[in-house]
N, C-alpha and C positions, 0 to 999 in steps of 0.2 A: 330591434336593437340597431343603433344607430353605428356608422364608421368609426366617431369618437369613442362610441362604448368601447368598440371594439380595439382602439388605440391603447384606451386606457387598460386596460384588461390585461394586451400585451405588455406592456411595461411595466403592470406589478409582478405579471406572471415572470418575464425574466430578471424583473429584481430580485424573487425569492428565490428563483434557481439559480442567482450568481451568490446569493448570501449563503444558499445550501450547499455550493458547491467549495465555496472559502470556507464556510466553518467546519466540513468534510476534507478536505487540504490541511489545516491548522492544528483536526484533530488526530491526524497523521501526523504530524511532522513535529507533534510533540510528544506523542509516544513514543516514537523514533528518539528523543531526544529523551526521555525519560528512561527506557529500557538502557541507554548507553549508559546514561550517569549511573546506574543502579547496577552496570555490568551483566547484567544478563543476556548481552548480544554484542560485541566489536563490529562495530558499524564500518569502521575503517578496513577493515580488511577487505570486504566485499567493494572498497573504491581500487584497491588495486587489482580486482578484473580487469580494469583497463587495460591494465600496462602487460599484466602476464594471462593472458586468455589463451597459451598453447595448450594443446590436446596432450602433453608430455608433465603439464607442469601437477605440482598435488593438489588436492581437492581441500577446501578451505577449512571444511567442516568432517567429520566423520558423521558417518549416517549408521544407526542401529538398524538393522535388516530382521523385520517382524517376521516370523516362520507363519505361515496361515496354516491353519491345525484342522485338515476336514474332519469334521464331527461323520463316525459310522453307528448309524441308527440300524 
């Protein structure tokens, strides 16, 4: 195997992992985009952590606290 092989090789190899990695981004960020429009998630509220990220302030979401139920065999 020659240098150029070896060139070439490289450059497809990071062509597919920049294309895998865009069409892994895109298909994120349209989900992201689709759960909003459909309502199933307020995306925006999660952008005002920014502004109010005190330890005093409410918590954005309520959380359902699952009991773990030990099984007595």
């Amino acid at each position: 195997m020659s240098y150029e092989d070896i060139l070439d090789m490289q450059g497809y190899a990071k062509f597919f992992i920049v294309l895998f990695v865009f069409i892994v981004f895109y298909a994120y960020a349209y989900s992201i985009y689709k759960r909003d429009k459909k309502g199933e998630r307020d995306f925006e509220k999660y952008s005002e952590l920014v502004l109010d990220d005190d330890i005093t302030s409410k918590p954005l979401e309520s959380r359902e606290v699952k009991e773990k139920k030990d099984k007595e065999n």
